[in-house]
MIZA-238291 format. One line per field, with one value per residue (C-alpha): residue number from 1; residue in one letter; x negated, y, z. Coordinates in steps of 0.001 Angstrom, whole numbers, plus 500000, padded with zeros to 6 digits. Layout:
<recs>
i = c(NUM ...)
aa = c(A ...)
px = c(X ...)
py = c(Y ...)
pz = c(Z ...)
</recs>
This chain:
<recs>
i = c(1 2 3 4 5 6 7 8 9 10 11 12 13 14 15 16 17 18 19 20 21 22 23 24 25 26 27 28 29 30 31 32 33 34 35 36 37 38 39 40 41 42 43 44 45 46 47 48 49 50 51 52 53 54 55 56 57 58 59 60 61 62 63 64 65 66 67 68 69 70 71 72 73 74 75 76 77 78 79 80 81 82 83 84 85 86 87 88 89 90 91 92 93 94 95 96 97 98 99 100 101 102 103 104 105 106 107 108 109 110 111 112 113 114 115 116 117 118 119 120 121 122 123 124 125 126 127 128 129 130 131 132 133 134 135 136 137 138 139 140 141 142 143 144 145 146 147 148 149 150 151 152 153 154 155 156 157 158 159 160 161 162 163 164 165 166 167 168 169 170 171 172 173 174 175 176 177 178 179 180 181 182 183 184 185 186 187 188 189 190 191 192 193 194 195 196 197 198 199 200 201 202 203 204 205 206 207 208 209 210 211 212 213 214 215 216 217 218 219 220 221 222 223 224 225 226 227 228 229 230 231 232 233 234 235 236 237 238 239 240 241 242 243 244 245 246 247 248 249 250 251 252 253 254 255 256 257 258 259 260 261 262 263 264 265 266 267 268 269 270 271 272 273 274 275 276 277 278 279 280 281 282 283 284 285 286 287 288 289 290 291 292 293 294 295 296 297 298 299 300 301 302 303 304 305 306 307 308 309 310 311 312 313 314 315 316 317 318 319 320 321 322 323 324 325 326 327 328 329 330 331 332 333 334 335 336 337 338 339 340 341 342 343 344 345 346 347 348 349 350 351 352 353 354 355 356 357 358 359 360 361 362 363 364 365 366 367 368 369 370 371 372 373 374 375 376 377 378 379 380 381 382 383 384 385 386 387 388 389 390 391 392 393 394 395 396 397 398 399 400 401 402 403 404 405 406 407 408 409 410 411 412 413 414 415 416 417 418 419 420 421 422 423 424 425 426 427 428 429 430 431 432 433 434 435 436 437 438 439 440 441 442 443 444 445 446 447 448 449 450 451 452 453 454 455 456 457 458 459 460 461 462 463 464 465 466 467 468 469 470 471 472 473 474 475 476 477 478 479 480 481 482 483)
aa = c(X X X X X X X X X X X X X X X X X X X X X X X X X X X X X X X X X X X X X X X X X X X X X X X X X X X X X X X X X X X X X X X X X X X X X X X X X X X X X X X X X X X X X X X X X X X X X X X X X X X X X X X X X X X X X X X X X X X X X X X X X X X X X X X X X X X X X X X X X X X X X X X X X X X X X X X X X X X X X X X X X X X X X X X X X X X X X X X X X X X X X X X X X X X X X X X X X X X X X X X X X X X X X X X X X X X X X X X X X X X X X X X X X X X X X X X X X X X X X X X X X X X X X X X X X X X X X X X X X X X X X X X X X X X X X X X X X X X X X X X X X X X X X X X X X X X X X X X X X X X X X X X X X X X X X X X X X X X X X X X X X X X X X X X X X X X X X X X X X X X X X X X X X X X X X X X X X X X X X X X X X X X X X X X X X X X X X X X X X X X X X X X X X X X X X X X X X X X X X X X X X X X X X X X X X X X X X X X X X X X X X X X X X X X X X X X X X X X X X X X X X X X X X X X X X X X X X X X X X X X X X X X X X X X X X X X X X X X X X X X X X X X)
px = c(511293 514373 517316 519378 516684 515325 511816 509143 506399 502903 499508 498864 500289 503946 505371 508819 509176 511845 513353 511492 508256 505717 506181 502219 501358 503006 503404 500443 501282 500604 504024 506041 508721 511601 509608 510647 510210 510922 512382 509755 505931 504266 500496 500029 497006 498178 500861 502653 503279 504220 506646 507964 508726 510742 512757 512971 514246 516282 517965 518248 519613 516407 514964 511564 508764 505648 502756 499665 497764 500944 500858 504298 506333 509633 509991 512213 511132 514319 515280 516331 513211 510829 507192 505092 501663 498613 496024 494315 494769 491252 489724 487755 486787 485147 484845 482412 482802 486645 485901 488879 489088 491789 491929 494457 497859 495733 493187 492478 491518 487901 486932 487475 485662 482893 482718 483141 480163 477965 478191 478063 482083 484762 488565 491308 492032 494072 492837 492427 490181 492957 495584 496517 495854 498738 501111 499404 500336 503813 504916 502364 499037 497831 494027 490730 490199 493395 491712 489613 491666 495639 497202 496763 500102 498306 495695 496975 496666 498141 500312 501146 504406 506459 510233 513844 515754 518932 516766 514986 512003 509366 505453 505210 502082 503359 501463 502130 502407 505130 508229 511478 512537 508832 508012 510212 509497 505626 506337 508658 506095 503965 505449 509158 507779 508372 511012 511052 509038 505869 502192 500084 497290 496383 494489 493210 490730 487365 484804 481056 479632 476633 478915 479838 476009 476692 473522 471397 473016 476502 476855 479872 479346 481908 482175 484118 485404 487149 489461 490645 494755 495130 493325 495618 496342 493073 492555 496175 494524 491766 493734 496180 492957 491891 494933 495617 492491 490595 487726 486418 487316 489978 490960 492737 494137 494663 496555 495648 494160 490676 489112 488337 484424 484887 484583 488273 489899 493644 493585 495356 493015 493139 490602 489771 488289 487210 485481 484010 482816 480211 475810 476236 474769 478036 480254 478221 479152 482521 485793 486108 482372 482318 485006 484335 480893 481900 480647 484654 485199 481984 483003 486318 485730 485016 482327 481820 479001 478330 477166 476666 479083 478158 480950 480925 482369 484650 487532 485160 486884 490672 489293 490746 494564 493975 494653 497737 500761 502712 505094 505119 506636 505170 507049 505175 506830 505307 504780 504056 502931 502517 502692 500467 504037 504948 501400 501884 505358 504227 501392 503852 506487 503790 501939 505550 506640 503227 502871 506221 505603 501920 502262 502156 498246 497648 500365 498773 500030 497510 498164 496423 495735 494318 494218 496904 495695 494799 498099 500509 498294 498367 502535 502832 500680 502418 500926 502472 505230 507582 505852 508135 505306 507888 506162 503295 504313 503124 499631 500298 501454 502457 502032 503500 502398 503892 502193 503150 501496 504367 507054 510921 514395 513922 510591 511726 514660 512572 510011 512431 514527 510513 509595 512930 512560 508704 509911 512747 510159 507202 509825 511330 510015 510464 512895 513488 514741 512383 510694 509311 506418 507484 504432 506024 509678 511910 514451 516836 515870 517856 516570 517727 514907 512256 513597 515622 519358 518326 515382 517402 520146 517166 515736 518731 519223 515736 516476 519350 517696 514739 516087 520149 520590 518406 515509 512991 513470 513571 514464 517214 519312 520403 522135 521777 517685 518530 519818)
py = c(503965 503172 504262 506046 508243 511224 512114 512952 515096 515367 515206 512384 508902 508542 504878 503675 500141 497856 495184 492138 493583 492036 493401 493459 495459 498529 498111 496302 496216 493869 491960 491377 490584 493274 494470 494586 496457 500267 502998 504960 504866 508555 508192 512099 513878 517254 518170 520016 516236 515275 518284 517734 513976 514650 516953 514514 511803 514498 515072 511652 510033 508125 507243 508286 505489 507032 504890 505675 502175 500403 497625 498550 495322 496579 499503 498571 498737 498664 499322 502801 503868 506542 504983 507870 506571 508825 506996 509525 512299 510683 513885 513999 517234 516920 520579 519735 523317 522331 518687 517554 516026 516984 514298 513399 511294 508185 507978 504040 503296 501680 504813 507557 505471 504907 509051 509968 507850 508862 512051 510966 511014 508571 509050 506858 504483 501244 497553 497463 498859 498519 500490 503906 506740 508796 505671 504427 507787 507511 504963 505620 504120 501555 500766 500136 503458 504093 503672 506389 508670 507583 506661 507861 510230 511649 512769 514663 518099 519359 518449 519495 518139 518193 517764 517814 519929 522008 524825 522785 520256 522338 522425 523065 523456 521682 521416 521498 524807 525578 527014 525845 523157 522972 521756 519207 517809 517916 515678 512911 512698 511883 508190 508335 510012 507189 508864 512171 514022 513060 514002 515202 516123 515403 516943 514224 515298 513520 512838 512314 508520 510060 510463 506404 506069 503063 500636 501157 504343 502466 499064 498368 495791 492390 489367 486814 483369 480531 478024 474574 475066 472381 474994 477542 478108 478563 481252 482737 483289 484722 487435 488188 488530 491198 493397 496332 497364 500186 502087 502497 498708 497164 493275 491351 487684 485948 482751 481537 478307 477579 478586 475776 475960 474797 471369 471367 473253 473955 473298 476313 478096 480999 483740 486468 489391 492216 495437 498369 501117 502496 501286 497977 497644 499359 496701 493648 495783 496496 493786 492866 492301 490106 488022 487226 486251 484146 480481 479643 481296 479450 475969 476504 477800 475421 478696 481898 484784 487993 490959 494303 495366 497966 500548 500377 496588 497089 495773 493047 490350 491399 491628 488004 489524 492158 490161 491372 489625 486925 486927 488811 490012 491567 492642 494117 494895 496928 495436 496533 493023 489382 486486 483162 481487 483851 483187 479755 479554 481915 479228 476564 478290 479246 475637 474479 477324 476862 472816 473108 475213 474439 477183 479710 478653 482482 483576 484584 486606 488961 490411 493383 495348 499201 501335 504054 506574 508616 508158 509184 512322 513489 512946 515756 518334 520986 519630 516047 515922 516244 513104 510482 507824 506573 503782 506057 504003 500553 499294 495671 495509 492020 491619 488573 487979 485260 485843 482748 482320 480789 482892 482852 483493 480314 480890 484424 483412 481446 484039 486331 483997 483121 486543 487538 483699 485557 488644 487120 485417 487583 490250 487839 489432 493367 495140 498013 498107 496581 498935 497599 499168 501511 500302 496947 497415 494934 495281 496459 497969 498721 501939 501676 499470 501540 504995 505253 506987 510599 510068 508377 511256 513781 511834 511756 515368 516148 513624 515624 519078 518249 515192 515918 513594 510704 511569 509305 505811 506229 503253 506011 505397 502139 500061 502291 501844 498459 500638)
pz = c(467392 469341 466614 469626 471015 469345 468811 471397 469769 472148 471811 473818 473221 473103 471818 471618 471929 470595 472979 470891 471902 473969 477269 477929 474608 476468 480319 482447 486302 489058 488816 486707 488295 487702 484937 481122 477699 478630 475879 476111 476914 477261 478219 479556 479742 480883 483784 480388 479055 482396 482441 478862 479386 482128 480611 477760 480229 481777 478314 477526 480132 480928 484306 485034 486317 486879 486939 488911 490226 488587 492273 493071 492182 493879 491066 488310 484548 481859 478469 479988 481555 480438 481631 482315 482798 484483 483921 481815 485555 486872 488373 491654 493098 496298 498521 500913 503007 503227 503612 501302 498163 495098 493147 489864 490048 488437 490526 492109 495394 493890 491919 494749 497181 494617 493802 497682 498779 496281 497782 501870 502287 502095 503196 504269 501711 501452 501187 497332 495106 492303 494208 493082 495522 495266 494963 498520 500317 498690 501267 503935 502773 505434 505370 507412 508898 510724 514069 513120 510962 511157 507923 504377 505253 507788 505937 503017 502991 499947 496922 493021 492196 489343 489906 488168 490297 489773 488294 485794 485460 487784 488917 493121 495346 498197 501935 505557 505722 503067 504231 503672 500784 499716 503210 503352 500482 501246 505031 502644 500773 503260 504225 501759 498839 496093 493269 494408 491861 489672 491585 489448 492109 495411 498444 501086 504057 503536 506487 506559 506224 508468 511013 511807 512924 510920 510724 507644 507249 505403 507141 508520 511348 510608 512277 511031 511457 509979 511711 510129 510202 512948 515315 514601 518386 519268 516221 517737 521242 520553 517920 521163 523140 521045 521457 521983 519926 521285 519748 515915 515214 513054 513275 510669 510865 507785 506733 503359 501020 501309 497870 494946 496162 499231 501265 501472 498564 498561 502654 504396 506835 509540 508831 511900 511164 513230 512198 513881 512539 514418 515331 515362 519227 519890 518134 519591 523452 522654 523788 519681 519792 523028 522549 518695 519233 522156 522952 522632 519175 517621 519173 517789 514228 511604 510355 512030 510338 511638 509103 507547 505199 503022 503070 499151 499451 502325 499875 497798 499857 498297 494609 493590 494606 491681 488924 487220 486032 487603 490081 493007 496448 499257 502674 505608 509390 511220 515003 518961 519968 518999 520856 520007 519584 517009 515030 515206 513483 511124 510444 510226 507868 505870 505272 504850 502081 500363 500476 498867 495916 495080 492048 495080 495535 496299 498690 501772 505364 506823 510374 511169 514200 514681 517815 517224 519325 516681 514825 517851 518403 514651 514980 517840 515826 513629 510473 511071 513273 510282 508406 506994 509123 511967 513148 515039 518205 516762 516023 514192 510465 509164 505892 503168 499908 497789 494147 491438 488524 486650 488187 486817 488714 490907 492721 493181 494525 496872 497392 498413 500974 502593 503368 504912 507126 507898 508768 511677 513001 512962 515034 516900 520267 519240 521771 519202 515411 512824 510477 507709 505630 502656 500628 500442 499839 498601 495681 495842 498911 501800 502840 506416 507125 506462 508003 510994 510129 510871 508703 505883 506353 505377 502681 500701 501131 500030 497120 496243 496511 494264 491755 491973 488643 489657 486901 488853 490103 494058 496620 498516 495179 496639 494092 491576 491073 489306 486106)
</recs>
């Protein structure tokens, strides 16, 4: 134990590593980057741990990481952090009259799916299996069903919180319809939520599989092609063809290496991908359906497949981006339109970054597209209006990965300098201020480019109301998270 902290007696797991300690014997996340031994490890399994480590953090002058799916690699782990992990808060209750679901602050993306299906439901949930529910939600939660549903944000219902205000480390039931400080802190957590207080349970609406009409009762109809990187304008006209999407569909462009099995291994490629989720004699009829089973995209992609996907496996495709360690950075922007020009730099600065630095085999960009009908709707009702989700208006989310094996100060140094190059030229043509996605910040972020100033105004009040002394790490610290 740490000589200048005092003892933490619970009945779960409490640990108090020394700085010569391997980092992996007490902290596991996605990246490591930003990420070293901690002070104090507390594995809860009641919210009464949760409440008595932050009061220990509170008395210690300790800052408070909670760690739910552990993806976030733009939270900051340091000799003066109290790491509160919930993986032992894995309950799933599903209230089929109510049609929601309460699940616990550890909860991963792969085991609610997994639980809701087996039952006839499922819920909006992000592109990983490995991703932590709550920690999704935090910062928005984008995924396949926001044609259909919105975003995570927009789809919570209610909220137990634990915070360190003023009048001492506290449990809240939070929801839309609280009144007051409660209900502001209930709509910032609902897009701006990261460092405001420790969830400890979660209410999300849930919808019936039965109703997609989904072939074979849980296939979701996919087509998808792949196009050799010197066709990347082709692949870039047919995306722009596609948009705006309308409809139960979602369509996703990637740039990445062609895998070690292939004809070609290490060769960058352009994978399209469009989705709908509805009978599949609907997709085939719909504009995604006719143009990506087209006589031009087949003569154009080097392979092109069209098939069910079970809904169970809707994420199967990202499980080789799960593996944890390494080095990395992600930055999303979130997008009205994009123009074949702007694809095809992207293409090029990609191909240039990656031939470059071959230990970034695994860095990809993913472009994806959802009709946001839904979305702008859910911001005018009563429920939502007051969400921290401030990109309603736009339908395209670019997303950069750079993940390196190796890592170190150099390639993140690079890393960092390539997604900002991405970002200028994936909004190149935006009339309006960038936002950029709150599930992907940067480090240290600058919080101004996630929230517009009235929204950043209200954060830090709400920041101040419920965590006046900075218990919990939280991006609207500014400069101040890197301690």
């Amino acid at each position: 134990m740490s000589s200048s902290l005092p003892p933490l007696s619970l009945t779960c797991s409490v640990k108090f590593p020394v700085a010569t300690d391997n980092l992996h014997d007490h902290v596991v996340r996605w990246s490591d980057i930003h990420v070293h031994v901690p002070a104090v490890v507390v594995t809860a399994k009641s919210e009464a741990d949760v409440v008595a480590a932050v009061k220990y953090a509170k008395d210690n002058g300790l800052r408070v990481v909670v760690a739910g799916g552990g993806h976030a690699p733009f939270v900051p782990v340091t000799a003066k952090t109290l790491y509160l992990d919930m993986c032992h808060f894995k309950s799933i209750a599903l209230d089929e009259t109510a049609s929601t679901v309460t699940i616990g602050g550890g909860v991963l993306t792969g085991e609610l799916l997994s639980s809701l299906l087996g039952k006839g439901f499922y819920t909006t949930l992000p592109n990983s299996t490995a991703v932590g529910v709550v920690g999704a939600v935090l910062g928005v939660g984008n995924g396949p069903f926001n044609s259909l549903h919105g975003l995570m944000a927009d789809n919570v219902e209610s909220a137990r919180v634990v915070t360190a205000s003023d009048e001492g480390v506290a449990s809240h039931d939070i929801s839309y319809s609280s009144s007051g400080d409660e209900k502001s802190l209930f709509a910032a957590l609902c897009g701006a939520g990261h460092g405001l207080g420790v969830v400890v349970s979660l209410t999300l609406k849930v919808y019936r599989v039965a109703n997609l009409k989904l072939d074979g009762g849980d296939q979701i109809w996919q087509r998808r092609a792949v196009f050799p990187g010197p066709t990347v304008r082709d692949a870039a006209k047919v995306y722009v063809s596609l948009l705006p999407l309308k409809g139960p569909t979602a369509a996703t462009l990637l740039f990445a290496r062609s895998p070690p099995s292939s004809p070609r291994p290490g060769s960058p490629i352009i994978l399209l991908i469009g989705s709908h989720f509805g009978p599949g004699s609907e997709a085939e009829a719909s504009p995604v359906g006719t143009i990506l089973l087209g006589s031009d995209v087949a003569a154009k992609a080097s392979m092109t497949i069209t098939e069910g996907v079970p809904l169970a496996k809707i994420n199967a495709s990202t499980e080789p981006f799960n593996a944890t360690g390494g080095s990395k950075i992600l930055n999303g922007t979130f997008l009205y339109t994009i123009s074949e020009d702007t694809i095809v730099s992207l293409f090029e600065k990609y191909v240039a970054f990656t031939d470059d630095n071959p230990d970034l085999y695994f860095t990809y960009l993913a472009i994806a597209a959802w009709d946001n009908t839904k979305a702008l709707g859910l911001g005018t009702t009563p429920e939502r209006k007051d969400n921290f989700f401030v990109a309603r208006d736009r339908s395209l989310l670019v997303l950069n990965a750079v993940w390196s094996k190796a890592g170190g100060a150099e390639v993140e140094a690079k890393s960092k300098e390539y997604v900002v190059e991405m970002k200028k030229i994936a909004s190149s043509g935006e009339k309006e201020p960038v936002i950029s996605f709150a599930n992907n910040l940067s480090f240290p972020a600058t919080i101004t480019d996630y929230y517009p100033p009235d929204k950043v105004e209200e954060l830090q009040k709400i920041k101040t109301r419920w965590d006046p002394n900075g218990i919990f790490w939280s991006p609207s610290m500014g400069r101040e998270q890197v301690v």
